[in-house]
N, C-alpha and C positions, 0 to 999 in steps of 0.2 A: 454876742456869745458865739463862740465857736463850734460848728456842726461835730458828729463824730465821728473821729477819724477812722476809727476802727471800723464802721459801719463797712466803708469804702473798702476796705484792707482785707476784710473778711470776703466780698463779694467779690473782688480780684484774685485773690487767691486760689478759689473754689472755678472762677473762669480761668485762670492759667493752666489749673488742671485737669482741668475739660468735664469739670464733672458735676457742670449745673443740668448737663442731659437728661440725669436719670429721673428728673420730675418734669423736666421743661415737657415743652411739647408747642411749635409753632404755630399759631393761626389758632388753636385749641381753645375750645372755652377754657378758661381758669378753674372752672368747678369740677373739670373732667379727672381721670387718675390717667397718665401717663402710660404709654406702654409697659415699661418696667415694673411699677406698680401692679399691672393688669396681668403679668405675669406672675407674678408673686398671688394674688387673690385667688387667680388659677390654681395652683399649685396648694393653696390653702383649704379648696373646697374639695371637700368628699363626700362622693353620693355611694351610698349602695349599688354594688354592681356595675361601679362606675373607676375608667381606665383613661387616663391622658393621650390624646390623638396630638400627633403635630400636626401645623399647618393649619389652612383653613377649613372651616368645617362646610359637610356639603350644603351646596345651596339649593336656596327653597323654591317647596314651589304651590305659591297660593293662588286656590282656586281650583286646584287641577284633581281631581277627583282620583286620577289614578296615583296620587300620594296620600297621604296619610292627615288629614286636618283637624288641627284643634278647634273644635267650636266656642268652648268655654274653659274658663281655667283660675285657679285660686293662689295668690302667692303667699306665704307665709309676712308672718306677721317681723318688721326688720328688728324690734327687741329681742325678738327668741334668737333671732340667726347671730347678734351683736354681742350677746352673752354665750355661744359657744352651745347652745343648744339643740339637740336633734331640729330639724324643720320637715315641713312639707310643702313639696309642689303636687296643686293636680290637675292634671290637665283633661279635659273631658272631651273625647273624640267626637266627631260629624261621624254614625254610624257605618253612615254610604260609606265612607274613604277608610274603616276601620280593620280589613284584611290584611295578614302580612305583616300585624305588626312587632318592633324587634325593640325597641327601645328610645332614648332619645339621646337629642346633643343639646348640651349648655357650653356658648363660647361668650367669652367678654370680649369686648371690644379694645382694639389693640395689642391683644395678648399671642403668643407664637404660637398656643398650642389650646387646646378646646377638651370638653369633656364628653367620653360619649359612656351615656347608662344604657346595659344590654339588662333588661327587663327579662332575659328566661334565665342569669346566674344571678341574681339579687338575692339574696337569705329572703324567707317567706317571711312577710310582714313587713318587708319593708318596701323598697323599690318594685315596682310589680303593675303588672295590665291587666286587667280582668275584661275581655272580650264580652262578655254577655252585658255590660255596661258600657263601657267605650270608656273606663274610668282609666287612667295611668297615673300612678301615684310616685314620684320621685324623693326620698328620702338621704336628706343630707345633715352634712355639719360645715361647720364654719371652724377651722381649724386656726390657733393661735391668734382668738376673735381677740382679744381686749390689744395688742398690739397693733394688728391690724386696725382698728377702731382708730385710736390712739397716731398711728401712723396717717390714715385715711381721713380723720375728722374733717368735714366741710366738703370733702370731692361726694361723686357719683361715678360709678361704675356702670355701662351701658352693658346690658346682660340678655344674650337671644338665648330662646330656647324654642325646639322642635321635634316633633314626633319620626322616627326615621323605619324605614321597612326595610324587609328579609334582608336587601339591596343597599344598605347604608343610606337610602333616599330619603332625602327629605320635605316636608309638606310644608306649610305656613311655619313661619316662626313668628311669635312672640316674645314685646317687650316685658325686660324686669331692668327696671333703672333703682339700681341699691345704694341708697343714700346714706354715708356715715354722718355720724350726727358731729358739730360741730361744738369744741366745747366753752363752753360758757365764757372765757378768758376774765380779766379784771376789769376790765373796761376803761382802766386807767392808765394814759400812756406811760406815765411814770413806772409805775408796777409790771408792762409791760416791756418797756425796754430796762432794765435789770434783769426778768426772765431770759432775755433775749442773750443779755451780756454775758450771764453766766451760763449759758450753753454754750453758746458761740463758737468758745474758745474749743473744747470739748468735739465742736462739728466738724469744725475748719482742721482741728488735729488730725481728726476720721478721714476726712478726704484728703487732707496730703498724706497720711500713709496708705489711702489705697494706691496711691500714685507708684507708690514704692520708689521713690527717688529722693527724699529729704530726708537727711539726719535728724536725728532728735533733739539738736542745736539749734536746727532751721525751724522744724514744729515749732519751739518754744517760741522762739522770735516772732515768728511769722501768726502765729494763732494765740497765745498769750501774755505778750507784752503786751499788747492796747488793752488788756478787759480792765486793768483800775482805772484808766483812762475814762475808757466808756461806762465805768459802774457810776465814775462820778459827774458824768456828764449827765445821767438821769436826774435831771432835776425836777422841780414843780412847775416850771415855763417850756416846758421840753414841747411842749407845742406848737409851740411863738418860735421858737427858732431850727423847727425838725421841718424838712419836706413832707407832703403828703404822701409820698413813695415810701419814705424811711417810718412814718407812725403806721401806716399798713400793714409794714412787713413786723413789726410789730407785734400790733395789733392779731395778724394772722399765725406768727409764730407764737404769743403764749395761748391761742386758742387750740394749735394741735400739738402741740411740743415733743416734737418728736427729729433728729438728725435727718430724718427721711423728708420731715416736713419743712425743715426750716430750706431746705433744696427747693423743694415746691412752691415756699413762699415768697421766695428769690427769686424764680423762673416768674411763677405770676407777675409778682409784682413788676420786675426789672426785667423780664423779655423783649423788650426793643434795644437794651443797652448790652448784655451778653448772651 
């Protein structure tokens, strides 16, 4: 039996236009989200009292008493932040190092630009320091959570946060590694690659018009002429004659199914070959 064609055709394609980048990521674990991505989660999250810095945020400095230290700290529970729900971070200061304090930074990893919360404009109740405890409490949402999800299922987002003073300085930073959850998919390749075939077309359309250089003659051609090809290449043997690269991607595209994902699960999978 013959492999499918279109598999090949679609990943070509998407490498001719240079636009397997925006999930890939070289040497990267596979379960990481991408700079791009990281920028986008940025951009999604909203704390009280909280304003997008460019650039990287300051750096820390643990140990050093004339900064500001977290001793202890509680992260919110990731259902509430995944349904789009208020959250809370809090972070409970080292008393000693508690003076001066202005607010904090949350930056993800990879991402262009960080978040920093000033704790004295926060509406009351919500983001806020209460000095007589060393308690800071940061108050967020997770903005257009069920896409994101959806988009993100199966990665991890590496997530610092830090207590900062009068001075923008910052003390210890603390990890929050915010894991999308990965969804269940069919389990069966077959079921699999038909999800697979009828987006495909659909993905591969999306990236050559961002390209902005193919007609709508070349689209057709190029991104759906092969899908009855490949619908009916889904057979019930499709394991016996599929690579373990091609049941992967698969496999990994009907579990996040999403245009953004099926990028990501091509960069995984096939990052030594585009």
């Amino acid at each position: 039996m013959k492999k499918l064609v279109f598999l090949s055709t679609i990943l070509a394609v998407m490498a001719s236009a240079g636009l397997l980048w925006q999930c890939g990521g070289s040497g990267s674990s596979s379960s990481k989200i991408s700079e791009g991505l990281a920028d986008q989660l940025t951009d999604s999250l909203a704390f009280s009292g909280g304003e997008s810095k460019d650039g990287e945020p300051p750096a820390g400095h643990p140990g050093d008493s004339a900064y500001p230290q977290v001793a202890t700290f509680t992260l919110p529970d990731l259902n509430t932040v995944f349904l789009g729900q208020e959250f809370t971070i809090a972070l409970n200061l080292d008393q000693a190092t508690s003076t001066g304090v202005a607010g904090a930074v949350i930056a993800i990893e990879g991402a262009d630009s960080y978040i920093q919360v000033n704790t004295h404009t926060a509406a009351k109740g919500e983001s806020g320091y209460d000095p007589s405890t060393g308690l800071m409490t940061l108050s967020g949402m997770l903005n257009n959570a069920q896409a994101l999800v959806m988009a993100l299922a199966g990665l991890y987002a590496p997530i610092r946060i830090a207590i900062i003073d009068e001075s923008g300085m910052a003390g210890n930073y603390i990890q929050w590694k915010m894991e999308f959850p990965r969804g269940e998919g069919s389990g069966n390749p077959v079921e699999n690659c038909r999800v697979y075939c009828e987006r495909s077309g659909d993905c591969c359309a999306e990236s050559m018009a961002m390209g902005g250089q193919s007609t709508d003659e070349q689209i057709q051609e190029e991104c759906y002429s092969h899908v009855p090809e490949c619908l009916a290449s889904c057979e019930e043997d499709i394991s016996q004659y599929l690579s373990a690269n091609e049941l992967g991607l698969f496999e990994c595209y009907a579990q996040r199914g999403s245009c953004t994902a099926i990028y990501q699960c091509v960069s995984d999978v096939y990052q030594d070959q585009y």
